[in-house]
C-alpha positions as CSV (number, residue, x, y, z in Angstrom):
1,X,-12.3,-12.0,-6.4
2,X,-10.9,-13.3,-9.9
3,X,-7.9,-13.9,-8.3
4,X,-9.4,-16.0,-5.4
5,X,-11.5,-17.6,-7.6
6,X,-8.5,-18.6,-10.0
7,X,-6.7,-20.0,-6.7
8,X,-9.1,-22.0,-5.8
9,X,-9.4,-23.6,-9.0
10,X,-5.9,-24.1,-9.7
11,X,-5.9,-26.0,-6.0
12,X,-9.3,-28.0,-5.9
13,X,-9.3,-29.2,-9.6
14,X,-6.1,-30.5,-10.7
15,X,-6.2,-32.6,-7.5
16,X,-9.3,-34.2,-8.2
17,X,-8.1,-34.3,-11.9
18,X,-5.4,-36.4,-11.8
19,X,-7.0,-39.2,-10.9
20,X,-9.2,-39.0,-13.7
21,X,-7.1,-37.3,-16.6
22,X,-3.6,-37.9,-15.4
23,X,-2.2,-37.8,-18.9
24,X,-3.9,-34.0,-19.0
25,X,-1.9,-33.4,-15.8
26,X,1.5,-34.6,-16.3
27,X,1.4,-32.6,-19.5
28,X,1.5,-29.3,-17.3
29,X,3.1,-29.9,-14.1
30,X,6.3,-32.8,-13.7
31,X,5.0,-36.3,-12.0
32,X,7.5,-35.5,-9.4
33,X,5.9,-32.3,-8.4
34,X,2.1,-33.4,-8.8
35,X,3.3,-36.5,-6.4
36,X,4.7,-34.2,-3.6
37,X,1.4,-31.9,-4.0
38,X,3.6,-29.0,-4.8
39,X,2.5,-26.8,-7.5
40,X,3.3,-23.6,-8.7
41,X,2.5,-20.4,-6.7
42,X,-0.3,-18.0,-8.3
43,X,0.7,-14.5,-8.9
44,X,-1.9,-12.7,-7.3
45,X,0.1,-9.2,-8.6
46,X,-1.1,-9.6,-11.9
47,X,-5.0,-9.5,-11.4
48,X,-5.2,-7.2,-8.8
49,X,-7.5,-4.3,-9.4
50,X,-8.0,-1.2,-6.8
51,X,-11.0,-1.0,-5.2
52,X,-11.6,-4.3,-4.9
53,X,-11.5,-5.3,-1.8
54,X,-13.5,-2.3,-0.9
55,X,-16.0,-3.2,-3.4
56,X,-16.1,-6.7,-2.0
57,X,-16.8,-5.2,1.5
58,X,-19.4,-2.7,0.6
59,X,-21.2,-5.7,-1.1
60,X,-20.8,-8.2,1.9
61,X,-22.1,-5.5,3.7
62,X,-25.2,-4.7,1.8
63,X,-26.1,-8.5,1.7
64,X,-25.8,-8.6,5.2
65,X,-27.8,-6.0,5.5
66,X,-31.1,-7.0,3.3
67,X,-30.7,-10.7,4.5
68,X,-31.3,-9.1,8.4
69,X,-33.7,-6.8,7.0
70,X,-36.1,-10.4,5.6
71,X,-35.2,-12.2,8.5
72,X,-36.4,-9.3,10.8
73,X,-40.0,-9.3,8.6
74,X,-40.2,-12.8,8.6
75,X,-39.9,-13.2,12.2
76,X,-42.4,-10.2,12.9
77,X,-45.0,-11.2,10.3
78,X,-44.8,-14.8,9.8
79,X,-42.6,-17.6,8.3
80,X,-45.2,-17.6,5.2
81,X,-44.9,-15.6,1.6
82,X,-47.9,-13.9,2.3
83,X,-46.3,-12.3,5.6
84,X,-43.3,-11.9,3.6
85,X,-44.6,-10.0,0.7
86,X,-47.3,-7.8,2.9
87,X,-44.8,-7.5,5.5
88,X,-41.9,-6.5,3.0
89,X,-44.0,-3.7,1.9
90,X,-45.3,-2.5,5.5
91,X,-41.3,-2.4,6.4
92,X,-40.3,-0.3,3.5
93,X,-43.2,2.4,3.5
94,X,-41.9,2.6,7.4
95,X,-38.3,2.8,6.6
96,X,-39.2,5.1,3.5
97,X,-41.4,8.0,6.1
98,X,-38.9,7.0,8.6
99,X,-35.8,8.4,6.0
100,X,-37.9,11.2,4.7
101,X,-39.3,12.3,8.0
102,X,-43.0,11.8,7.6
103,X,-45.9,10.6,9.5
104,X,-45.7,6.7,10.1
């Protein structure tokens, strides 16, 4: 993610940069090179730590997850925060007998 996020930087803002600050610019990367938009690659080696990309999948998940989970009250109890907050709680006391096995 740091990674990505350092890639993304490195190719949105010293494009948009050089416009602006091209004396900032020229001071890291050769005219020639910023000219034919080549810069250097990013060594994604170096920040790579394990369990990451699982981590960034379980997360994805979940978020999928509890967004479906407030669309599926909002659609069932009404596009209002009173159906959301009522109906938020009449979802998770069913969810929570559901899981534990008790009346509903």
């Amino acid at each position: 993610m740091v990674a990505d996020l350092a890639a993304v930087v490195t190719w949105v803002a010293i494009p948009f940069t050089l416009g602006r600050v091209a004396g900032a610019a020229t001071a890291v990367f050769p005219p020639a090179q910023l000219r034919a938009g080549r810069f250097p690659p990013f060594d994604h080696k170096v920040t790579k730590i394990p369990g990451m990309r699982f981590l960034s999948k379980v997360l994805w998940t979940l978020a999928f997850i509890v967004a479906t989970f407030f669309w599926m009250v909002l659609f069932e109890h009404g596009f209002t925060m009173k159906g959301l907050t009522e109906g938020t709680g009449e979802e998770l006391r069913a969810l929570s007998s559901w899981f534990s096995g008790g009346k509903k």
